[in-house]
C-alpha positions in Angstrom: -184.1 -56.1 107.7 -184.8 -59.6 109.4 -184.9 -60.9 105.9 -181.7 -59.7 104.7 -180.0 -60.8 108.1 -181.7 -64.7 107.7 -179.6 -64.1 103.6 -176.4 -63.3 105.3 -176.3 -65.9 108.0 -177.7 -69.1 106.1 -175.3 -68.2 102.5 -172.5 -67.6 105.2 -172.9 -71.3 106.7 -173.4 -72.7 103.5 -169.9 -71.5 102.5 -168.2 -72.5 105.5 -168.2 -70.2 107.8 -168.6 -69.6 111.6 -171.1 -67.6 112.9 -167.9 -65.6 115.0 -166.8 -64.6 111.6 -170.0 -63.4 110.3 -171.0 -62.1 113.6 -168.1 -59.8 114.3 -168.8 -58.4 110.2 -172.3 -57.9 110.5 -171.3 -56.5 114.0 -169.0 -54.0 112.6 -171.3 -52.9 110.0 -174.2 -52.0 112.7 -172.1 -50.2 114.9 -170.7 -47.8 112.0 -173.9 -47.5 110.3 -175.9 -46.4 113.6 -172.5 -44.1 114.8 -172.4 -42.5 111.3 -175.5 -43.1 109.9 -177.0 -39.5 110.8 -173.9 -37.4 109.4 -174.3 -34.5 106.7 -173.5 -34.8 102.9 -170.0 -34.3 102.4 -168.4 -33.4 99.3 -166.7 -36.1 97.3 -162.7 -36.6 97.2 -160.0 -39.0 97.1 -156.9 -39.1 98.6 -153.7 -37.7 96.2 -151.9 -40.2 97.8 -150.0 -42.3 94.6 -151.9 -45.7 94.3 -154.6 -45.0 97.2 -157.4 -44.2 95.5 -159.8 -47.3 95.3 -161.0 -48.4 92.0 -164.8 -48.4 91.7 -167.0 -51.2 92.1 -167.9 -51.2 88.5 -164.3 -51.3 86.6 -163.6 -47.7 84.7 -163.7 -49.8 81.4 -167.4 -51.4 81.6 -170.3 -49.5 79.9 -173.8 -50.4 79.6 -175.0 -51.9 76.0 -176.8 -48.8 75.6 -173.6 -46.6 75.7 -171.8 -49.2 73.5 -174.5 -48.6 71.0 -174.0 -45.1 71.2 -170.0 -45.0 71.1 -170.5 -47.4 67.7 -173.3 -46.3 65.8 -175.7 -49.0 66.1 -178.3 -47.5 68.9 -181.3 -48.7 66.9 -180.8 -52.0 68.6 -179.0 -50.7 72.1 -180.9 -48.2 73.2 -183.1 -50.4 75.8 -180.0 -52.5 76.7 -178.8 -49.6 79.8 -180.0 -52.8 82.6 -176.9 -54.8 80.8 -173.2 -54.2 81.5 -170.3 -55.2 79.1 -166.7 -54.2 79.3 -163.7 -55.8 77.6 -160.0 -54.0 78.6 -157.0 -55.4 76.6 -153.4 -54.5 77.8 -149.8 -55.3 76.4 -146.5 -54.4 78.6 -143.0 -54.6 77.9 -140.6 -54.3 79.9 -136.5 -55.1 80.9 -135.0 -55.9 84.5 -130.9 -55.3 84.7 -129.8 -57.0 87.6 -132.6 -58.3 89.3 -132.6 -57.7 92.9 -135.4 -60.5 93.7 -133.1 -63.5 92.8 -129.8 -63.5 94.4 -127.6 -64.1 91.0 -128.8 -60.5 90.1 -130.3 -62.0 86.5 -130.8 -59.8 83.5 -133.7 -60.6 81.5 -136.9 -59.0 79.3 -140.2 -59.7 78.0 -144.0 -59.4 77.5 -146.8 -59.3 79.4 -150.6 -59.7 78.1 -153.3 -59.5 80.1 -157.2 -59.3 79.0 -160.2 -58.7 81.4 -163.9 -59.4 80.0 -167.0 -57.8 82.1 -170.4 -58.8 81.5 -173.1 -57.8 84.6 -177.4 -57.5 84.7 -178.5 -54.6 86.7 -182.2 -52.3 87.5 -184.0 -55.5 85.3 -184.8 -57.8 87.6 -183.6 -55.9 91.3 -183.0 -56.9 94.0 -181.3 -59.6 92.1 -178.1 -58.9 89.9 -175.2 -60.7 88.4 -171.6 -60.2 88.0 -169.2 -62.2 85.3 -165.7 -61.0 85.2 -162.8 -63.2 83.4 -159.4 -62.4 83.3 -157.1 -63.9 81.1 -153.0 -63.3 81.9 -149.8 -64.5 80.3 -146.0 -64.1 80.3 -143.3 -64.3 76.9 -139.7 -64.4 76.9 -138.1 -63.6 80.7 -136.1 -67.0 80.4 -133.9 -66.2 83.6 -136.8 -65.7 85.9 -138.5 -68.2 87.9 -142.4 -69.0 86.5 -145.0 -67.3 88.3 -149.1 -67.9 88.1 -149.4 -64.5 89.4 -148.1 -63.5 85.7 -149.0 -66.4 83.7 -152.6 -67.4 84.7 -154.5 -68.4 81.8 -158.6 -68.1 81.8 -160.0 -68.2 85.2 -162.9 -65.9 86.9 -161.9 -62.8 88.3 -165.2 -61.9 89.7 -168.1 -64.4 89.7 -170.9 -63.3 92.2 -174.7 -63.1 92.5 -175.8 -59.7 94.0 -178.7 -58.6 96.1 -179.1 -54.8 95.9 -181.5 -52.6 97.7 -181.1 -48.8 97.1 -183.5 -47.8 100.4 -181.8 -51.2 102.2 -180.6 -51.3 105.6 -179.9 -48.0 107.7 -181.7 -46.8 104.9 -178.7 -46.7 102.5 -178.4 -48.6 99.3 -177.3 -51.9 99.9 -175.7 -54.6 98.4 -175.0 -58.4 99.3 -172.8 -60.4 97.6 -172.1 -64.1 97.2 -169.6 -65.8 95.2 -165.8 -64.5 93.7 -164.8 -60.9 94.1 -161.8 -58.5 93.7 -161.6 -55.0 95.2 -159.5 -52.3 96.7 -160.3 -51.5 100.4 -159.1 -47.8 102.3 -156.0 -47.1 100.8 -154.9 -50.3 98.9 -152.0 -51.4 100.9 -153.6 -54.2 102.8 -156.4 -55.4 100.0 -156.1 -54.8 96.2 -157.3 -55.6 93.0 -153.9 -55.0 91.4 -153.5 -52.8 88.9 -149.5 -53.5 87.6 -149.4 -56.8 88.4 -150.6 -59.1 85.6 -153.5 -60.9 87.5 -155.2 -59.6 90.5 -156.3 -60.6 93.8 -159.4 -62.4 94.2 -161.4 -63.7 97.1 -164.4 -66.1 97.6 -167.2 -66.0 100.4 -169.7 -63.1 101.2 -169.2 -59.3 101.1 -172.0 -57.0 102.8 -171.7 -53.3 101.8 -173.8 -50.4 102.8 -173.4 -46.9 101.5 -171.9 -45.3 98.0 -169.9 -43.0 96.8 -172.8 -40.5 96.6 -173.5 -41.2 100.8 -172.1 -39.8 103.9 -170.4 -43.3 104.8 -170.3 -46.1 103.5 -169.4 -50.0 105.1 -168.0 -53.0 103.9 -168.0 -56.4 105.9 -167.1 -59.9 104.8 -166.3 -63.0 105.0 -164.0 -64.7 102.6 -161.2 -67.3 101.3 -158.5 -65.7 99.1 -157.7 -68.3 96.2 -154.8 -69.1 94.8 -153.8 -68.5 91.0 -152.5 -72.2 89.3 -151.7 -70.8 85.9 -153.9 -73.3 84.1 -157.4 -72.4 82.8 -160.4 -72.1 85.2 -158.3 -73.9 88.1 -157.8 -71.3 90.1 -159.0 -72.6 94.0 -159.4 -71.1 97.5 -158.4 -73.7 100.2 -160.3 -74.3 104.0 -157.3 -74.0 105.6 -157.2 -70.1 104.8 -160.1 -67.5 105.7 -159.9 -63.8 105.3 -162.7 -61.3 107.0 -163.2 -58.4 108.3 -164.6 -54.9 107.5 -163.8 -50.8 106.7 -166.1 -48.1 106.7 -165.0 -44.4 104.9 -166.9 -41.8 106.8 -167.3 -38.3 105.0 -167.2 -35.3 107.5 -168.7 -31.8 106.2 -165.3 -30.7 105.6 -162.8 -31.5 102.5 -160.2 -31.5 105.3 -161.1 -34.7 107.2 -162.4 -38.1 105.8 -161.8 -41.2 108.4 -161.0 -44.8 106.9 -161.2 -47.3 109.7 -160.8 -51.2 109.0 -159.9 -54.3 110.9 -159.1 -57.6 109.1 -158.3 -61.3 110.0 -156.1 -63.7 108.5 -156.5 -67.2 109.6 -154.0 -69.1 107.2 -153.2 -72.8 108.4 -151.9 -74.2 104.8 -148.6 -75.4 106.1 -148.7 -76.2 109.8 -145.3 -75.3 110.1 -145.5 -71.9 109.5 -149.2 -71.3 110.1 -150.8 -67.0 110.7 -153.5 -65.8 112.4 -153.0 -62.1 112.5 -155.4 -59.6 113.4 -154.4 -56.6 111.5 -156.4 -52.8 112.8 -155.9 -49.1 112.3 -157.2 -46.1 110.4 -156.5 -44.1 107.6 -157.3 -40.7 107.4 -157.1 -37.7 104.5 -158.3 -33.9 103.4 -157.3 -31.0 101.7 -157.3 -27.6 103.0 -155.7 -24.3 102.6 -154.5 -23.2 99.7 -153.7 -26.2 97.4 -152.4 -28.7 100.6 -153.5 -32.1 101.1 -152.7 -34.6 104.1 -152.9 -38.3 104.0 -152.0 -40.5 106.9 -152.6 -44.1 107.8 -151.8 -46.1 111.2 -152.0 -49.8 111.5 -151.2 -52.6 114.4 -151.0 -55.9 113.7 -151.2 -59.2 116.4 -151.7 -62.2 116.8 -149.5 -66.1 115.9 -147.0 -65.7 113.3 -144.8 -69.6 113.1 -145.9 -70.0 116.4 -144.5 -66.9 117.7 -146.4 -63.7 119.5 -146.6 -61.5 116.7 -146.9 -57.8 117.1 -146.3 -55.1 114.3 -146.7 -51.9 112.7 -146.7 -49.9 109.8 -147.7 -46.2 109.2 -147.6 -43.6 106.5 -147.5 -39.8 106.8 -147.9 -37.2 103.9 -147.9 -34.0 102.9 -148.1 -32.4 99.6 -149.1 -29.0 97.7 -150.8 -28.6 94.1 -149.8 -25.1 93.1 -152.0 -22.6 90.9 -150.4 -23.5 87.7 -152.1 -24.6 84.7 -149.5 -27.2 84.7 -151.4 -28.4 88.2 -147.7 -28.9 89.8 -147.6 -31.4 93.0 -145.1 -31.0 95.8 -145.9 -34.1 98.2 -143.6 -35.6 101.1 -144.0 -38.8 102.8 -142.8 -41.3 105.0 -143.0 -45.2 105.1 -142.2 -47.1 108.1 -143.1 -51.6 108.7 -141.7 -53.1 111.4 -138.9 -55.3 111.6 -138.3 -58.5 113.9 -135.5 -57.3 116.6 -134.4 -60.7 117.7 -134.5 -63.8 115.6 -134.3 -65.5 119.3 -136.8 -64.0 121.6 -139.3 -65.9 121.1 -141.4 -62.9 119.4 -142.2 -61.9 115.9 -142.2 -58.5 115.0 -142.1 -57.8 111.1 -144.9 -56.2 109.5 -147.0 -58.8 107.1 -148.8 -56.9 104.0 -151.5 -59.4 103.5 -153.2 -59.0 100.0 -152.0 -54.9 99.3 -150.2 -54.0 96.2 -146.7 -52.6 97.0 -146.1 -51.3 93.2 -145.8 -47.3 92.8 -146.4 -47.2 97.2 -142.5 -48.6 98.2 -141.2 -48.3 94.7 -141.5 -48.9 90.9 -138.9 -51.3 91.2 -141.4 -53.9 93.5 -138.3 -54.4 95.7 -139.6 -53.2 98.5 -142.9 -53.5 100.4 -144.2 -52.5 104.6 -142.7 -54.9 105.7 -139.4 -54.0 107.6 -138.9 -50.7 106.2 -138.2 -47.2 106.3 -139.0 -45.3 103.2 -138.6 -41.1 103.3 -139.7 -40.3 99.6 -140.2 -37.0 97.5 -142.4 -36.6 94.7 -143.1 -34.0 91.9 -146.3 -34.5 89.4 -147.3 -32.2 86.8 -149.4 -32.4 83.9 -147.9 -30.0 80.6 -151.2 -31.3 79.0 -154.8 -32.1 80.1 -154.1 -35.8 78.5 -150.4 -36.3 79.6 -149.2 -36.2 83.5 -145.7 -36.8 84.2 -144.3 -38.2 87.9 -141.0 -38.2 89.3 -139.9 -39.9 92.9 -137.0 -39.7 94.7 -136.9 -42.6 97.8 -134.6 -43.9 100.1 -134.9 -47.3 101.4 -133.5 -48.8 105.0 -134.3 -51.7 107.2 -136.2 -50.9 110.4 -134.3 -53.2 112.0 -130.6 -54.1 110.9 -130.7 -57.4 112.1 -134.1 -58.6 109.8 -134.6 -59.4 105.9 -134.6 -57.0 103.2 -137.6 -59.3 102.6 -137.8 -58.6 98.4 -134.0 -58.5 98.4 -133.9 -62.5 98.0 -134.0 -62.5 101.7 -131.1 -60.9 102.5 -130.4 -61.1 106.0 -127.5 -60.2 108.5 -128.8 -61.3 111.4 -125.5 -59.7 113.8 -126.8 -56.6 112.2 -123.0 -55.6 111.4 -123.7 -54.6 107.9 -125.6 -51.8 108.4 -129.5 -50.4 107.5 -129.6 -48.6 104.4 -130.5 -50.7 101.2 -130.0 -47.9 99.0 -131.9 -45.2 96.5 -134.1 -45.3 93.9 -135.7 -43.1 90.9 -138.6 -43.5 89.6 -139.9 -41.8 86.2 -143.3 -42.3 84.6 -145.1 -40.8 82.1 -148.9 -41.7 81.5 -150.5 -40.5 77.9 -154.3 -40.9 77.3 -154.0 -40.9 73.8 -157.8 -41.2 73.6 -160.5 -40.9 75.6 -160.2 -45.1 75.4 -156.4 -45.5 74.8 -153.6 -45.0 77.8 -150.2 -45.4 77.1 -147.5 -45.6 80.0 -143.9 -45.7 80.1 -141.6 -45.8 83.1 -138.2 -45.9 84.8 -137.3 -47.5 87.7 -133.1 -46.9 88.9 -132.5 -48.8 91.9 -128.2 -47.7 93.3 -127.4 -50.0 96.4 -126.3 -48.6 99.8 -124.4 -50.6 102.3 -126.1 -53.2 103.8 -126.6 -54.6 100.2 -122.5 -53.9 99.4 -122.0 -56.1 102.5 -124.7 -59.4 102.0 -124.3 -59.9 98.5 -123.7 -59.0 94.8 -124.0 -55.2 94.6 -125.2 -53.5 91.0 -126.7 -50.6 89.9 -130.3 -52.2 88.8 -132.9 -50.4 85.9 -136.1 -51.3 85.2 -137.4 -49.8 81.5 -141.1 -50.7 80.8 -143.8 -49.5 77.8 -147.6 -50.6 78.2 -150.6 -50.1 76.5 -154.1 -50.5 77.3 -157.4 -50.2 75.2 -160.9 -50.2 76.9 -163.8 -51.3 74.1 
């Protein structure tokens, strides 16, 4: 153990960072792993939840050599190649915007997006010590009336980029697993770290990430100690600066029950890029979800937020509540109902800031296909109905309503809009959402969607007011 700590601490202050940041991690993870650390096996589930089920830590679409060999008819010269990972996941998207709600002219406009990710990892061979290469490759055609954006036009540039030690009796005697170097992951329930999935490039951090625990143990912990980076659209220029850190660390904890799994977390922004509007946010809660009875399911999360926003105290909050119901139908019918609520700022002139700030989460399918709307200063109350007429096809439809939490703060994806007298009312409006996912083959998924967005008042009174659609068609082939 003394070993591993002397690892942590010397590759932590080689990157940059203070021994407070990689104290309070490493601090974190000791606590949950001796609270937790005796608990019984639990079975394995996810939340229902749409969008907040973490991805695993190996991507769906990598495969050993060995498999690849298999799948292709050319084992004879695979079939010791299981210590080597390769994955390559190609994906095409098409889509149309009428009347564009994130630029205030309300712009029309289509196009393509392309996006390729390329996986190559060493595992088993040559433990403790293993390596991770992931590249992703993202670009953007047509969409003249919108604004360019690296997020969707980011050319070559690592994704993931880390050297690994791996133990599988380590500390607390679970398997685990210390990281250095570039990473992207989902943490609890997506909406405050995410390796996007929609979007055409993901999130991605550099620094140190300490994990204990897998899917297959009662809990598992996750501390670390990172800087995100910023996408540049060129090839391999992608950068994270000093001036912003991110740590922090979640644990999930399995009860013996189906009806109780407990996601707590705390993170830490410190962002002082522009020293005009500079953050240092401390952002802590829990998320917690089961299934019980016959066919329900719960899944709730609470978060608080503090700390300097622009100079200003900052406090915040967001929570989500749901319910749903899969019903004894070979159709596997789901009933859910849920709530979204992010603070708003009250006053503009107190001296206090109060709107919710999502960090690194990834708002699409959570607030809305549309991506108008996010936590931040919002009250969503949503119904949803899945239902799969075939094992290989699973159809979705939502129905959400979208206010401010408070009248007098930005519709903050609305192009800002703001009455700050608060005379124009809180309700943004409704919006539909339709999508179909087909997995054509076991290594083929096609997905179409509709998005209708139909303003309420406070958008009739601050602006140009239009029905908005959103129509998009993607494909994606794992290799």
């Amino acid at each position: 153990m003394s070993k591993i700590f002397k690892v942590i601490t010397s590759t932590g202050r080689q990157r940059g960072m203070s021994f407070r940041e990689l104290g309070f991690s490493l601090i974190c993870g000791v606590i949950t792993a001796s609270t937790f650390g005796t608990a019984a096996a639990a079975p394995a589930i996810s939340s229902k939840a749409l969008g907040a089920k973490p991805s695993p830590e190996v991507p769906k679409y990598v495969s050993t050599v060995k498999e690849w060999g298999e799948r292709y008819n050319f084992t004879q010269s695979t079939e010791e190649l299981d210590w080597l990972l390769l994955g390559f996941q190609t994906r095409v998207r098409v889509e149309n915007f009428n009347n564009f709600y994130r630029r205030p002219e309300l712009p029309s406009d289509g196009g393509s997006f392309y996006r390729q990710w390329f996986y190559l990892g060493i595992k088993d061979i040559i433990d403790p010590l293993r390596f991770t290469l992931e590249l992703e490759d993202s670009r953007r055609e047509d969409f003249d009336n919108f604004p360019f954006s690296a997020r969707q036009d980011n050319h070559f540039d690592f994704l993931q980029a880390y050297a690994e030690l791996y133990f599988d009796d380590g500390l607390f005697g679970q398997p685990t697993s210390f990281q250095v170097g570039r990473f992207s992951f989902d943490a609890v329930d997506r909406r405050l770290i995410a390796r996007n999935r929609f979007r055409n490039s993901a999130n991605t951090f550099d620094g140190v990430r300490l994990r204990f625990g897998d899917d297959k143990t009662p809990w598992t912990a996750t501390v670390f100690a990172t800087r995100p980076v910023e996408a540049r659209g060129g090839s391999f220029d992608d950068r994270s600066r000093e001036e912003r850190s991110f740590y922090g660390g979640y644990a999930t904890i399995r009860t013996n029950s189906p009806a109780l799994v407990i996601e707590p977390y705390y993170f830490y922004l410190d962002d002082e890029r522009n020293p005009a509007r500079e953050r240092k946010l401390h952002t802590a809660g829990a998320h917690v979800f089961g299934q019980f009875g016959d066919g329900y399911d719960y899944d709730f999360t609470g978060t608080a937020q503090w700390g300097d926003l622009n100079g200003l105290d900052h406090f915040a909050y967001f929570f989500h509540a749901e319910v749903g119901r899969t019903f004894d139908h070979p159709w596997k019918p789901r009933l859910s109902a849920w709530l979204n609520y992010g603070s708003g700022d009250k006053d503009a002139n107190d001296g206090d800031s109060g709107r919710f700030t999502e960090l690194f989460g990834a708002p699409f399918g959570l607030y809305g296909f549309t991506r108008y709307f996010t936590a931040e200063n919002t009250i969503s109350p949503v119904l949803g109905l899945s239902f799969k007429p075939t094992d290989d096809v699973k159809v979705e439809l939502y129905l959400r309503s979208h206010s401010l939490a408070s009248d007098n703060d930005a519709w903050v994806r609305g192009a800002g809009r703001i009455d700050t007298a608060g005379d124009s009312g809180r309700h943004i409006g409704e919006e539909i959402d339709l999508r179909i996912r087909w997995q054509a083959t076991p290594r083929l998924l096609f997905n179409t969607g509709v998005a209708h967005f139909m303003p309420g008042s406070f958008v009739d009174e601050t602006g140009l007011s239009e029905n908005s659609t959103l129509v998009y068609f993607q494909g994606r082939f794992d290799f």
